[in-house]
N, C-alpha and C positions, 0 to 999 in steps of 0.2 A: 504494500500500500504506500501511495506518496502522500507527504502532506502539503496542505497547499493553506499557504494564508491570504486570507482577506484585505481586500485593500480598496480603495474610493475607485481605480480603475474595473476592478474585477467583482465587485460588488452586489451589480447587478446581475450578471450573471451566473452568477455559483447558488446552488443550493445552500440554504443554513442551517440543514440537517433539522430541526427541532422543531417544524411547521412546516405545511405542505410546502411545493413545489411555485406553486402557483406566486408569480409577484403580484399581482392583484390583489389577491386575501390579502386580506386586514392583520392579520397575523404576521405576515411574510413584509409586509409594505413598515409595519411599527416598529419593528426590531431592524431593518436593515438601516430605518432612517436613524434609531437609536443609534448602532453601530458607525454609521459617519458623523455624527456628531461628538462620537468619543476616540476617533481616532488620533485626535491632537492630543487627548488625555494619556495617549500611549497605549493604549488597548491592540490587546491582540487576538485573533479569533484563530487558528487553526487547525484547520479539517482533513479529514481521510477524502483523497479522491474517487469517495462513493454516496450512493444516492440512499443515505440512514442516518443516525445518529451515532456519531462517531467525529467528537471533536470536542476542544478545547479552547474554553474563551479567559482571557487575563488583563491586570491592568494594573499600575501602580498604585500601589496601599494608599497613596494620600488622593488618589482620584475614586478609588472604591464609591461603591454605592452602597457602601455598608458602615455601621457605625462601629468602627472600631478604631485604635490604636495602634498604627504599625509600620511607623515611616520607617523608610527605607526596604522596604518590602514588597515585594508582589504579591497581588491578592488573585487565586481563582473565582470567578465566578460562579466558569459551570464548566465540569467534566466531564459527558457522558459520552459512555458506547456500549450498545443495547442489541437487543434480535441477535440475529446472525453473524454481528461481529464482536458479541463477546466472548471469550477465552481465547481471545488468540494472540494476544498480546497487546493488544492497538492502547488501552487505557497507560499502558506502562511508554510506550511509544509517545505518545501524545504529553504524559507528566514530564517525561524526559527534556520532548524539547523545551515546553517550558522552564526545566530547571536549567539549561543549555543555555537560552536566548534570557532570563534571569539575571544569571552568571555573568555574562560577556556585559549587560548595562550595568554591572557592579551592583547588585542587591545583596539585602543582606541573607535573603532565605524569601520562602511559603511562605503563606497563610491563606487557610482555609475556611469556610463555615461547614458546621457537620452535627453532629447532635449525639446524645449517649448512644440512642441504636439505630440503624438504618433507616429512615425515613425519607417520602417524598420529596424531588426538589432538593433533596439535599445530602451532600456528598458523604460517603458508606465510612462509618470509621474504619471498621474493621480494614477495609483498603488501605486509609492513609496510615494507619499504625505498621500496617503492615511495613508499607515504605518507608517507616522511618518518621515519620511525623510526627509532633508530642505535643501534647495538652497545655494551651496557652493558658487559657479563661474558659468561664463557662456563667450562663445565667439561665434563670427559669424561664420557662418549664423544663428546656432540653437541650439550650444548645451549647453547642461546645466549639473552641474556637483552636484549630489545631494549626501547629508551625512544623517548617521545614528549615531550620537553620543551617546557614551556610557554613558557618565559623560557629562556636562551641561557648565565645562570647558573645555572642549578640543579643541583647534584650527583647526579652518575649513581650508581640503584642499583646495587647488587651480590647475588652469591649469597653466602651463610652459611659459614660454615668447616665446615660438616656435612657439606655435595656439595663440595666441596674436596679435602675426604681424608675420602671416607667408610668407615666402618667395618661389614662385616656379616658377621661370624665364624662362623657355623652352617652349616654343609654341610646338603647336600639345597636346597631349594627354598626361598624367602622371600619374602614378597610383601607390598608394605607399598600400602593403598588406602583410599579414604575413598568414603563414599556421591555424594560430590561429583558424579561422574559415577555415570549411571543404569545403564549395563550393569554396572558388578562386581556388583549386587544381584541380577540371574540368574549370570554367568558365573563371580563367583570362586568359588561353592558345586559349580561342576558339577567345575571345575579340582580343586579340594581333594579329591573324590569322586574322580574319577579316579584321583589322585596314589597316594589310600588302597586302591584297590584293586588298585595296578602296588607297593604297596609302598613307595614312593620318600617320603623325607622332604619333608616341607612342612608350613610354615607363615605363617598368613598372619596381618596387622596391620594392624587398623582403626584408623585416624585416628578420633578422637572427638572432637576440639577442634584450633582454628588451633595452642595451643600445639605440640602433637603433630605434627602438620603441617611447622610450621617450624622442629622438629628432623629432620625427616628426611634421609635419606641420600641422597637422589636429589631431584630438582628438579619432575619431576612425581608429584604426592601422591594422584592420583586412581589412580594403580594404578604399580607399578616391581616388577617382578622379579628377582630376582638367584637365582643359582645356583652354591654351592660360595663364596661372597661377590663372588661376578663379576655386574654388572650384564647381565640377559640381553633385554630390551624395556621399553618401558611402552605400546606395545599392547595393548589388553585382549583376550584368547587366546580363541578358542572352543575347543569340548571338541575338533575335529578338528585345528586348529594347536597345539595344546596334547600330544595322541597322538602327533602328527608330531614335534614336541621330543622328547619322552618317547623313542620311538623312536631318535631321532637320538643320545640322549645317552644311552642305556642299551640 
């Protein structure tokens, strides 16, 4: 497999593994324009020269869209490689060159978001332990903030006094997300629809910029939900798990 990175020339045309095919979708059109607007923030996206999910998205800790603590660091976003091309090595391929193209801009290591045990959306501990990675931080309900240090002195990130003691005072439903990842651009319009015709308060909150981002309440920025100021997933919902809440809770 070769890989091939992303770039304002090639953009349009590559697949972005993680939403149809189609550049029309809503899906496809939100996340590439995401992606050219953080290319000057050093972002790097690179992919298997196949039609699946199989690829590696990264970006400097201080441009993250995440609240945390870790200058001089590169942050992963998102990892994956799924179907048919996992066990063959491609995830180990993909960290690599990351820790490669890292390396060569002088960082000082990883950093990752990940959680005590495998969960949706977000990257598998048991993997990054495996490679080596260690337990920076960690805050409730679950998430864990894993490094990869370069050098053996380097000062471990941390999370933000935001997800520490977060604060989110509004009853009803709140949902803080950023185009970052490609499904909120179909699913959180169907959710909000939903909400609106059962009645049920909601509101939701697009990240527009890192600053925004790395004030937020919750650790992953790409979508968090809370309800009644109670953190309730950052699984991104379809409109039938989303009913099935709805139901459950009213």
């Amino acid at each position: 497999m070769n890989i091939i990175t992303l770039t304002r020339e090639n953009l349009e045309k590559e697949h972005i593994c993680c939403a149809i095919s189609n550049n029309n979708d809503c899906q496809v059109a939100s996340k590439k324009a995401w992606l050219a607007e953080r290319f000057d923030d050093g972002l790097v996206f690179k992919k298997g020269d196949v039609r699946g999910k199989c690829f590696i998205e990264y970006i400097p800790a201080e441009k993250a869209w995440a609240p945390i603590d870790a200058d001089g660091y590169m942050y992963i976003d998102c990892l994956w490689v799924s179907g048919q091309f996992k066990g063959q090595g491609f995830s180990t391929l993909l960290l690599d060159e990351c820790i490669r193209d890292s390396k060569e801009k002088g960082k000082k290591g990883i950093v990752v978001l990940s959680a005590k045990k495998k969960m949706p959306f977000l990257s598998d501990p048991k993997y990054l332990e495996y490679k080596g990675f260690l337990k920076a931080d960690s805050v409730q309900p679950h998430y864990v903030l894993y490094y990869l240090p370069f050098d053996s002195s380097a000062e471990a990130p941390s999370f933000r006094a935001c997800v520490k003691c977060p604060e989110v005072k509004e009853n009803g439903f709140v949902l803080y997300y950023a185009h970052q990842c490609p499904y909120t651009a179909k699913y959180v319009p169907i959710i909000e629809e939903i909400a609106k015709q059962r009645g049920v308060a909601f509101k939701s909150v697009l990240f527009k910029s890192c600053e925004q981002a790395q004030a937020s309440p919750a650790p992953f920025t790409s979508y968090s939900l809370f309800h009644n100021g109670e953190f309730v997933t950052n699984e991104i919902l379809s409109d039938k798990k989303f009913m099935k809440m709805l139901d459950e809770l009213y």
